[in-house]
C-alpha positions in Angstrom: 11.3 21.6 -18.0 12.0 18.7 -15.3 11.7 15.4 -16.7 8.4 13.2 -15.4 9.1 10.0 -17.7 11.5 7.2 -15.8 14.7 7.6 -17.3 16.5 4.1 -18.5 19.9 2.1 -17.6 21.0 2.9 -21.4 20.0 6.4 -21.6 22.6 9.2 -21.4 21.7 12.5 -19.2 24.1 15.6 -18.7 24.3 16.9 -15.2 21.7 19.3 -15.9 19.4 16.8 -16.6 20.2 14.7 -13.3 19.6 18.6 -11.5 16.9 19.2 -13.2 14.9 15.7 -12.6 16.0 15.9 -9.1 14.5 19.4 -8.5 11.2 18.2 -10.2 11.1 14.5 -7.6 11.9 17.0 -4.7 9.3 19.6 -5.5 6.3 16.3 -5.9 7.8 15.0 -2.8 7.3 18.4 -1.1 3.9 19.2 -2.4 3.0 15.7 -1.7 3.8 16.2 2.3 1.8 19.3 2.6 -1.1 18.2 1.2 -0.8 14.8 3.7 0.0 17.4 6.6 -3.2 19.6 5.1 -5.0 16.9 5.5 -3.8 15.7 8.8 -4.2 18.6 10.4 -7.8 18.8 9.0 -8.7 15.5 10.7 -6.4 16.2 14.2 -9.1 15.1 16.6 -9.5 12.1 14.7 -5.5 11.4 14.2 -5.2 12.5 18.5 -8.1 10.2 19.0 -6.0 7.4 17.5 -2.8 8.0 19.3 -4.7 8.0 22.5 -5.7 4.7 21.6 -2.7 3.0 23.4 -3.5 4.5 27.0 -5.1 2.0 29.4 -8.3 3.1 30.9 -10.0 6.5 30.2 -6.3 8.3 30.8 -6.2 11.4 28.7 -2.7 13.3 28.0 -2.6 17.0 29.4 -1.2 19.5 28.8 0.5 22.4 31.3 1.2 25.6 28.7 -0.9 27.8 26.7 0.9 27.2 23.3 1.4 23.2 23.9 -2.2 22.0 22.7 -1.7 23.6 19.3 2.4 22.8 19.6 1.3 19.4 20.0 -1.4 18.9 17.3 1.0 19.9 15.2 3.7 17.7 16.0 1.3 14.8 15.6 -0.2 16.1 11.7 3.6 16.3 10.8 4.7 12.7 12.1 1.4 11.4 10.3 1.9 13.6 7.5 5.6 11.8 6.9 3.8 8.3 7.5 0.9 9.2 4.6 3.3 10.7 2.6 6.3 8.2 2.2 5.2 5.6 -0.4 5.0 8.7 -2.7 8.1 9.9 -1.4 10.1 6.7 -1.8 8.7 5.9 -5.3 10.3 9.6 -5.8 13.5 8.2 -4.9 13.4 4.9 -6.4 12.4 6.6 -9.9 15.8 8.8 -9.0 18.0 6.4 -8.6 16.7 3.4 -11.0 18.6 4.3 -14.4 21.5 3.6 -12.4 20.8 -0.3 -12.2 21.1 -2.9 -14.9 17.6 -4.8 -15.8 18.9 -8.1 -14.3 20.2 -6.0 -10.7 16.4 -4.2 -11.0 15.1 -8.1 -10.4 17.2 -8.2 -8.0 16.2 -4.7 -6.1 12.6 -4.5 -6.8 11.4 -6.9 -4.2 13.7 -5.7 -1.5 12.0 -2.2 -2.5 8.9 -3.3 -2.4 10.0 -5.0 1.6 10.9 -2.0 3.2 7.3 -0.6 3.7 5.6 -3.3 4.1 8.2 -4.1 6.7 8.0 -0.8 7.9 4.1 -0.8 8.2 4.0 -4.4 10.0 6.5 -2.7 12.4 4.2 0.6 13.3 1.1 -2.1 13.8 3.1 -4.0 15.9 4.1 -1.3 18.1 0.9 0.6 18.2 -1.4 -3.0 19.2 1.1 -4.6 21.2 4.5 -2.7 22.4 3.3 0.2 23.3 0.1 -1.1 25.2 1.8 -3.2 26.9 4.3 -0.1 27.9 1.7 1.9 28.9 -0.1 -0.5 31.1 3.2 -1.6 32.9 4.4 1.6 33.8 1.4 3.6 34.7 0.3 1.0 37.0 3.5 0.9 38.3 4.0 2.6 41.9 0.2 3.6 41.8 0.1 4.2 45.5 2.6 6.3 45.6 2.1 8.8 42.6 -0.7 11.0 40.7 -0.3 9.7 38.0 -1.1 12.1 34.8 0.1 11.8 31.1 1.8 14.8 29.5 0.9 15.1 26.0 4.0 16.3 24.9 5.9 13.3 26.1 3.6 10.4 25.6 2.9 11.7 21.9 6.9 11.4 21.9 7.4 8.5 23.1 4.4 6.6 21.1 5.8 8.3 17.5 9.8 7.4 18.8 8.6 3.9 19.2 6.2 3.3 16.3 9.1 4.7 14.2 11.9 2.2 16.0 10.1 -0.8 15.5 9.7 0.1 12.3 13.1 0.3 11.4 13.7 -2.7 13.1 11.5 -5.0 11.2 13.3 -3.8 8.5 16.3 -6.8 9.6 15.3 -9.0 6.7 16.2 -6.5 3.9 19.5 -5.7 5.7 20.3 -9.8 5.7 19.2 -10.6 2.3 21.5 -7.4 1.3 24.6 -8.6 3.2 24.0 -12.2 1.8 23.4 -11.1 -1.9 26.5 -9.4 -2.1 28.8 -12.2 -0.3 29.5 -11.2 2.8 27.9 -13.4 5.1 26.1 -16.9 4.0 23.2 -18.7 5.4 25.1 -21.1 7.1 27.0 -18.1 9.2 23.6 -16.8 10.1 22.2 -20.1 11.3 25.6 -21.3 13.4 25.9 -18.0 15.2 22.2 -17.7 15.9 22.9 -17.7 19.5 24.8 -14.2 19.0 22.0 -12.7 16.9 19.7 -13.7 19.9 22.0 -12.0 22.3 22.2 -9.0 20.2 18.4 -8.7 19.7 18.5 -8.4 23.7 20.5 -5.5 23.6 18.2 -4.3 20.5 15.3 -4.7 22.3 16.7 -3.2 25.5 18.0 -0.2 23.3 14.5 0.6 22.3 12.1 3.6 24.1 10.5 1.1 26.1 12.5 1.2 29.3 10.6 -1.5 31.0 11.1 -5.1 30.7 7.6 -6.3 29.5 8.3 -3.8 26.1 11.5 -5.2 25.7 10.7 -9.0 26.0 7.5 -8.6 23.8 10.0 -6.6 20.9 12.9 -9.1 21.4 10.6 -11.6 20.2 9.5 -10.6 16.9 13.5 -9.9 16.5 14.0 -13.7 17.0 11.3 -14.1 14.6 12.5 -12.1 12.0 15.9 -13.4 12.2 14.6 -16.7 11.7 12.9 -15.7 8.8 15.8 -13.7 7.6 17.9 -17.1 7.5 14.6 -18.7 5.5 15.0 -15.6 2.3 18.9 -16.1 2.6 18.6 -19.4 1.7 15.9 -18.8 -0.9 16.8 -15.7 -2.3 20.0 -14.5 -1.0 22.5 -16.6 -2.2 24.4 -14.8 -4.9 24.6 -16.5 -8.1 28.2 -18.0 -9.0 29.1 -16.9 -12.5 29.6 -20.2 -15.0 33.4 -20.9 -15.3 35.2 -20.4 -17.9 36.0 -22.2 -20.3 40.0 -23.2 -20.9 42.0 -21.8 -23.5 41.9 -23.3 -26.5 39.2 -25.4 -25.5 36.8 -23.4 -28.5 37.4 -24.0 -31.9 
């Protein structure tokens, strides 16, 4: 029977074990996702409803095939299916891998753990309130005259779940930092004397994202300054490793 309690650092599991508790994580993590895409696909005008949200005006996205409206809504339940799914999903993997790690490296792991969704979610409200508006309304305005302009589902639904999910990544920079600085390789210092570098690489960031126009990329280069910023702020705080006490000299003890 697959194992359901959280295994501990000191306890000792044959490989059958680690098979067996890894076949019962991947199963919950399975059922899990299609209940979420059950129930997305339940509520599909309501999730398209939301994703339309973005669009300036009363633009609508069509559609130009006779399988694409259902191809669609099905794309969209699975991308917010994986979204309503993946706290459950990553507490499945956490739970996995957590005997692995000392108490003391667990103090160390649990808030970085506990950064990357709610760095993740910050991301995907950023970029559905402000990036991707502000996408939308540059380039469908843009060349008006000379264009009908229309909105193909299949490629606006693309673009908005590419960038929703790349900004989301994105804001995930602090944990990435705070994990470089923890284990030595870079210091706070380093960060803050080649900030001028980082700026110049969140450019090219920016400019790598799916918005191809340069109100998108100047309004997600800025929370990358931001967040490096505040990167160099939890370095200093939180991300300096902690030197172990010397020892002491020999024969010193009695």
């Amino acid at each position: 029977m697959a194992r359901v309690k959280l295994a501990e650092h000191d306890d000792r599991m044959t490989l059958v074990e680690h098979l067996d508790e890894l076949r019962h994580r991947a199963i919950v993590s399975v059922a899990v996702l299609g209940v979420a895409f059950a129930l997305c696909f339940w509520q599909n005008h309501l999730l398209l409803a939301v994703a339309n949200g973005p669009l300036p005006g009363s633009l609508e996205p069509v559609t130009f095939g006779v399988t694409e409206p259902f191809t669609v809504t099905m794309t969209v339940a699975g991308y917010a299916a994986i979204l309503l799914a993946l706290p459950i999903i990553l507490y499945q993997v956490y739970a996995f891998t957590l005997p692995a790690f000392s108490p003391r490296e667990r103090r160390v792991i649990l808030p970085l753990l506990l950064m990357v969704p709610a760095l993740f979610i910050a991301g995907v409200v950023f970029a559905y309130f402000v990036v991707v508006p502000a996408a939308a309304q540059f380039l469908l305005h843009f060349n008006t005259g000379q264009f009908n302009i229309q909105v193909r589902a299949r490629e606006y639904y693309s673009f908005l779940t590419t960038t929703l999910l790349a900004v989301g990544l994105v804001f995930q920079l602090p944990v990435g930092i705070l994990v470089v600085t923890r284990l030595g390789l870079i210091t706070p210092r380093q960060l803050s004397s080649n900030r001028r570098y980082a700026y110049v690489a969140a450019a090219v960031i920016a400019a790598a994202l799916p918005g191809v126009d340069p109100v998108s990329m100047l309004i997600e280069m800025v929370p990358l300054v931001v967040l490096y910023e505040l990167s160099i702020v939890l370095a200093r705080a939180f991300g300096t490793p902690r030197e172990s006490a010397p020892s002491a000299p020999l024969g010193a003890e009695r």
